[in-house]
C-alpha positions, 0 to 999 in steps of 0.5 A: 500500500503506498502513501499514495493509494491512501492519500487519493482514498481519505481526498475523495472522502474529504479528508486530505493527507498530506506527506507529513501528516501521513508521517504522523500518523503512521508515528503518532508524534503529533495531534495531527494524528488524532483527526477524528474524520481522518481516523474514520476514513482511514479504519473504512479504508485498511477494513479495521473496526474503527474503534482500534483507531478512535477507542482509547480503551485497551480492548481493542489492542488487546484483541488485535495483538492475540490475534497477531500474537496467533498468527506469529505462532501459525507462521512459527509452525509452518516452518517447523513443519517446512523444515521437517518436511525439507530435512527428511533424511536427518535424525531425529535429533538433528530436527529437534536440534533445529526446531530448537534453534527456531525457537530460540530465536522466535522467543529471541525476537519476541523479548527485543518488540 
């Protein structure tokens, strides 16, 4: 989705984006990232329920980042199996020597976010 797609969508609803609004909203440094109509329009055009934008509550976040949360763990086992699938001719305990390193550096990852 590039900066432009968006601006054009939020002119022809009658929110216009400039370039450096588009900066501070994707940071959320500034109060010209809390534009109500804007917010609107732009949880209509990404699909997303709009109170993840407007809502100051935490349910809404929280109910996203589980869903994120899950989809990291789907991905995760797509590559255990990937790989388990790819490394037929191994031993069992070289896979589970791999599958550990995966993880290692899954959990690895997630404590640096």
């Amino acid at each position: 989705m590039s900066y432009r797609e968006v601006s054009e969508a939020m002119s022809q609803h009658g929110t216009p984006l400039s370039r450096s609004r588009w900066a501070y909203m994707r940071s959320g440094d500034s109060s010209l990232a809390m534009d109500k109509g804007l917010l609107q329009n732009l949880a209509a055009f990404f699909g997303v329920d709009r109170r993840y934008l407007l809502d100051d509550s935490t349910e809404i976040p929280e109910l996203v980042e589980a869903q994120l949360n899950l989809l990291r763990s789907m991905r995760e086992a797509r590559v255990k199996n990937f790989a388990a699938r790819q490394l037929q001719d191994l031993s069992p305990e070289t896979l589970a020597r791999l599958r550990e390193v995966i993880d290692k550096h899954v959990r690895s990852a997630d404590e640096d976010s």
